[in-house]
C-alpha positions as CSV (number, residue, x, y, z in Angstrom):
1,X,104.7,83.0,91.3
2,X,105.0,85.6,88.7
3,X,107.1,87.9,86.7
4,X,107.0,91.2,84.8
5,X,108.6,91.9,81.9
6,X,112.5,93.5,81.7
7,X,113.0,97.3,80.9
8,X,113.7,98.0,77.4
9,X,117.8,99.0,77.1
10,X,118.9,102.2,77.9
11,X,115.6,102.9,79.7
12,X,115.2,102.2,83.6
13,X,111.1,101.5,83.2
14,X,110.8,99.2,86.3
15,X,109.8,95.3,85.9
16,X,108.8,93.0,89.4
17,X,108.0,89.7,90.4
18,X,106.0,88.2,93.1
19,X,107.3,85.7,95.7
20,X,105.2,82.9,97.0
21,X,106.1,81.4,100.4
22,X,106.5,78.1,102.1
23,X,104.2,78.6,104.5
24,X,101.8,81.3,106.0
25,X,103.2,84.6,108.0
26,X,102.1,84.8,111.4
27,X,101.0,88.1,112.3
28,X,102.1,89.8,115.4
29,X,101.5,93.4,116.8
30,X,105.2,94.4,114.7
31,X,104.4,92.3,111.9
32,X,101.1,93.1,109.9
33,X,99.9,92.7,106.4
34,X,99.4,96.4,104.3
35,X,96.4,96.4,101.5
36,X,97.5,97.1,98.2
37,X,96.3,100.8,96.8
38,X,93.5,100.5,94.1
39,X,94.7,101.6,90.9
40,X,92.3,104.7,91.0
41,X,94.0,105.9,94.0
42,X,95.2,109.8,93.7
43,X,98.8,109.9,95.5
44,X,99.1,113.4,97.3
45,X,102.8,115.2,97.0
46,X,103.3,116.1,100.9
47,X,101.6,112.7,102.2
48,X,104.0,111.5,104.7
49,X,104.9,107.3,104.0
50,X,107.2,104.7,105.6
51,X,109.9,102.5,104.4
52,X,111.4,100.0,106.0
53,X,115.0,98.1,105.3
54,X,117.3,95.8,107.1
55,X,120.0,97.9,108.8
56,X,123.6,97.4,106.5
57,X,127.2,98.4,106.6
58,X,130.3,98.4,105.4
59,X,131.2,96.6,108.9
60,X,128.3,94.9,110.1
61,X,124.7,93.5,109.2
62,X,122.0,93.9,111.8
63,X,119.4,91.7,112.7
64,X,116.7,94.5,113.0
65,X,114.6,95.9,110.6
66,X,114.6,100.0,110.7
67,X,112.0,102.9,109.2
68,X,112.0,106.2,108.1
69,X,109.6,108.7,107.2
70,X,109.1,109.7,103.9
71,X,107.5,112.3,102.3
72,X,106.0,112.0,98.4
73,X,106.9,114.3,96.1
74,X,105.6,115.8,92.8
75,X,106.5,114.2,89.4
76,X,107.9,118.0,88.7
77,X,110.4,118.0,91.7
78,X,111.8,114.1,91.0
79,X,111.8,115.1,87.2
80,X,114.0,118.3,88.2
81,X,116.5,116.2,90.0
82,X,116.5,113.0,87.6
83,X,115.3,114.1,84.3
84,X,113.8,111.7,82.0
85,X,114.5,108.7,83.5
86,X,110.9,109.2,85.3
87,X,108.1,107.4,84.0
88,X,104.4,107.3,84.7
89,X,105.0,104.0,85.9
90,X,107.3,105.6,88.8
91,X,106.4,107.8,92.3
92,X,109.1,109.3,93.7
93,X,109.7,110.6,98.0
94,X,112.6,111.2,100.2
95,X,115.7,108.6,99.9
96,X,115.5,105.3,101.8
97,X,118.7,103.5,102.4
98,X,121.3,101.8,100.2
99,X,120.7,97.3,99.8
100,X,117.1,98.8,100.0
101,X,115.6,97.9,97.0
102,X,112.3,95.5,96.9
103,X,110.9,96.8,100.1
104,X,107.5,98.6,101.0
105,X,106.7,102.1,100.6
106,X,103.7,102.3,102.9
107,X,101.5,105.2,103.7
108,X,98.3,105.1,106.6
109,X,94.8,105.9,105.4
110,X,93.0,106.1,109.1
111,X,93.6,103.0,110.9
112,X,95.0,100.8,107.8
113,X,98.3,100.7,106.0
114,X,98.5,100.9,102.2
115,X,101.2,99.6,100.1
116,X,101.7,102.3,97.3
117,X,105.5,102.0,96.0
118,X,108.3,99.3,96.0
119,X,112.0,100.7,96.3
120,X,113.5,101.0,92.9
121,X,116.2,103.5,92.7
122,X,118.2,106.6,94.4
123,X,121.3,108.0,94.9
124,X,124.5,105.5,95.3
125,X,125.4,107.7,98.2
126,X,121.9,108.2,99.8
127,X,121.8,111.7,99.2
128,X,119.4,112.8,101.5
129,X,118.4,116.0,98.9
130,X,117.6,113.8,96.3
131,X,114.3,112.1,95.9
132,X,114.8,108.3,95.6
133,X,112.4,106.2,92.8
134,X,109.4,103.8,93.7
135,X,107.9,101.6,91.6
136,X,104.5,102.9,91.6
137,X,102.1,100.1,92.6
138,X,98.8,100.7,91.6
139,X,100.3,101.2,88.2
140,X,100.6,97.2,88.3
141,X,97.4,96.1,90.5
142,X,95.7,94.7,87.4
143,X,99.0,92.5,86.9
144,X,99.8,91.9,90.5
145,X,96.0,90.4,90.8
146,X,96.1,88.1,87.8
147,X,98.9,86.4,89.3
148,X,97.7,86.1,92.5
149,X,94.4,84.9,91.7
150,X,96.0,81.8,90.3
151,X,98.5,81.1,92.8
């Protein structure tokens, strides 16, 4: 569908693209669509998200998709542990998994889910210490709805 642009060299400013697919997804009491977060949406350190991966190994892939908890942290704490390489354009909370990259960092406002990060970066060892790196969605909700509008 569409496609960001590339991070400069030497930087690690994120870039994204949006998949179409074949054919609708069928919703089920697991399986439910999250609202993307507006772009003038204050993201609390403390507010406790999920993430979800597909289970990996060095041995084995799973079948099963797992979660865990996440809490958000300030720009101060993730620019402590990483420096720098944090950008406006980033949010960082606790480290998902490793092969996690591209999936949802979700967080519940009442009774609906809100899509507020993308999986970027972390630890190679998934330091549990460590804050891991989102792309920050509603940084890219002006993008993300030009490209879906068309598509």
């Amino acid at each position: 569908m569409g496609q960001g642009s590339g991070p400069e060299p030497g930087k690690h400013e994120p870039s994204g693209c949006i998949k179409g697919l074949a054919s609708p997804v069928r919703y089920t009491t697991p399986i439910s669509p999250a609202c993307l977060v507006s772009s003038n949406e204050a993201l609390s350190a403390g507010l406790t998200c999920v993430t979800t991966g597909w289970v990996t190994s060095v041995v084995v892939t799973l079948a099963w998709v797992r979660q865990v908890a996440l809490s958000l942290v300030t720009v101060n704490q993730c620019q402590c542990y990483w420096g720098s390489r944090i950008m406006d354009s980033m949010i960082c909370a606790g480290s998902s998994g490793a092969g996690d990259s591209g999936g949802p960092l979700v967080c519940q406002k009442g009774n609906t889910w809100v899509l507020i990060g993308v999986v970027s970066w972390g630890t190679s060892n998934c330091n549990v210490c460590a804050p891991a790196v989102y792309i920050q969605v509603s940084k890219f909700s002006t993008w993300i709805n030009q490209v879906t509008a068309y598509n």
